[in-house]
Phi, psi and omega in degrees: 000125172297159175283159201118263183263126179320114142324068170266135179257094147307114162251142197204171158185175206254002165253172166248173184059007161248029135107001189316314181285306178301347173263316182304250099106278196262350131294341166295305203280325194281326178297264205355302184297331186250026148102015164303129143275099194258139175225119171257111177271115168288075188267034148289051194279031158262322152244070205292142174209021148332306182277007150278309186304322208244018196052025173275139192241093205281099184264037190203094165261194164298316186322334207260345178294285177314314191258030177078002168299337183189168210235138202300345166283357194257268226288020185236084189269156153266150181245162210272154181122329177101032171209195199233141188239170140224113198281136198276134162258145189284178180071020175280076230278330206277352165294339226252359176221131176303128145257145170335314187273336186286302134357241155353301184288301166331290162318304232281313201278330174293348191275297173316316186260335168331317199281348183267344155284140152304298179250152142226113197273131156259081177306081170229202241282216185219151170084191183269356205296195205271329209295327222271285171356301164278330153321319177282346187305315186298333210254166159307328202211187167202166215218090212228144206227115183243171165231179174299355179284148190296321166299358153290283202285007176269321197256000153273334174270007164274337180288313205306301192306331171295312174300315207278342172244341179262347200243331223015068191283135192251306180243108185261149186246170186221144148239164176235109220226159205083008189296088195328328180172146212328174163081335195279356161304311159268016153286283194348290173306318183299318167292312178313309157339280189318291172326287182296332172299323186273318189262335190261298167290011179227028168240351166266172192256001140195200233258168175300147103246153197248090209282135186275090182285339161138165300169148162225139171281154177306155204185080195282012166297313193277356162266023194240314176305311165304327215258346176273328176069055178215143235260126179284325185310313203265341171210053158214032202314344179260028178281152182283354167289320175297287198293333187290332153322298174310297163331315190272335184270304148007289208286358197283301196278344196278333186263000000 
C-alpha cells in the first residue's frame, strides 16, 4: 500500500475473548516499527479495555470528548510501541447503544483524526449489536479475528454474513489467531469460504470472498504478555506470535 489517504481498518469479531484487542495492540506496534504513523481508536464503548492491554491509565477518553469536556487533541495519547490510541472509558452504559448523537460524534472524530494517521485501527466491540456495525460502517476494510474453535468460527461467519447483506462487503480479510499448528489458518478460511459460497453468496449480487491475512500460532508468551499488560512486539519480539505479527503488518502495508 502506498503512503497518501489514511487507511482504516476495522478489527472485529464475532466472539469475545479471541485475542481481538491484543491483535489491534500489537499489530499498531508492529506498523509502527516499519515507519507507520498508527492511531488504534478503542471504538468498544461500552467495554473498553485497550488501556488494560497497554497499560494505560488515561485522564482524558472519548467520553470527556463526546460530552464536551475536553478537546479531541487532549485525548489522543501515545502508547508504548510507538503509535498513538484513542481510549474509550469503561462502562460506559449510555455508549453500548447507537443513538443518533453517538453516531454523529464517532464520524466527527474519526473523520478528524484520520488525516494525521497512515493507519487507523478501529478496535471494536465483539459480536453484532448496531454500535459494532456502524464502526465497521466507517472502515475501508475489516478485519475479523477468529480462533479455530467452532463457536468462534459459527460467530465470524454469522458477522461476515451480516456485513457482506447490511454493508455490502465483497472483501473480508481473516486472521486467525490461536492456531495449533502451521497451516490451520487456511483450513479455517477455507471451511469458512465454503460455508459462505453455499448460504451467503448466491442470495447477493456477487460473491464473499474471504481473504487470509495470516494465522498466529498458539504462544504461550501472549498469555504471559497480557497477565503483564505489555506489548508482546516490544518485549518478547522473537517469540513465534510476535513474528507472526510482524507478518500480518507487512502483508498489511504491502497489499
Amino acid at each position: 500500500m502506498s503512503n497518501g489517504a489514511p487507511h482504516i481498518t476495522a478489527i472485529t469479531s464475532g466472539k469475545g475473548g479471541v485475542g481481538k484487542t491484543f491483535i489491534a495492540a500489537n499489530l499498531a506496534a508492529a506498523l509502527a516499527r516499519q515507519g507507520r504513523r498508527v492511531l488504534v481508536l478503542d471504538a468498544d464503548l461500552g467495554l473498553a479495555n485497550l488501556d488494560v492491554v497497554l497499560n494505560l491509565f488515561p485522564k482524558i477518553t472519548l467520553h470527556d470528548v463526546f460530552s464536551g469536556k475536553a478537546v479531541l487533541a487532549d485525548a489522543i495519547l501515545p502508547a508504548p510501541g510507538g503509535f498513538h490510541v484513542l481510549l474509550a472509558g469503561s462502562g460506559m452504559v449510555e455508549y453500548s447503544r447507537m443513538t443518533p448523537e453517538v453516531r454523529e460524534q464517532l464520524q466527527k472524530v474519526i473523520d478528524e483524526v484520520a488525516p494525521k494517521f497512515d493507519h487507523v485501527l478501529l478496535d471494536t466491540g465483539a459480536g453484532i449489536s448496531d454500535v459494532v456495525l456502524y464502526t465497521v460502517s466507517l472502515a475501508h476494510e475489516v478485519l475479523i479475528v477468529a480462533t479455530p474453535e467452532p463457536t468462534s468460527l459459527t460467530d465470524a461467519y454469522a458477522t461476515i454474513k451480516v456485513l457482506a447483506t447490511t454493508q455490502g462487503r465483497r472483501v473480508v480479510q481473516l486472521v486467525v489467531n490461536q492456531a495449533r499448528r502451521p497451516g490451520e489458518g487456511r483450513t479455517v478460511r477455507q471451511q469458512l469460504q465454503q460455508v459462505i459460497d453455499r448460504y451467503v453468496s448466491p442470495t447477493l449480487d456477487s460473491p464473499v470472498r474471504l481473504d487470509l491475512l495470516g494465522e498466529l500460532p498458539s504462544d504461550p508468551a501472549v498469555r504471559e504478555a497480557v497477565i503483564k499488560r505489555q506489548l508482546l512486539l516490544e518485549h518478547m519480539p522473537g517469540t513465534p506470535a510476535a513474528m507472526g505479527l510482524v507478518a500480518l503488518a507487512t502483508k498489511m502495508i504491502d497489499g
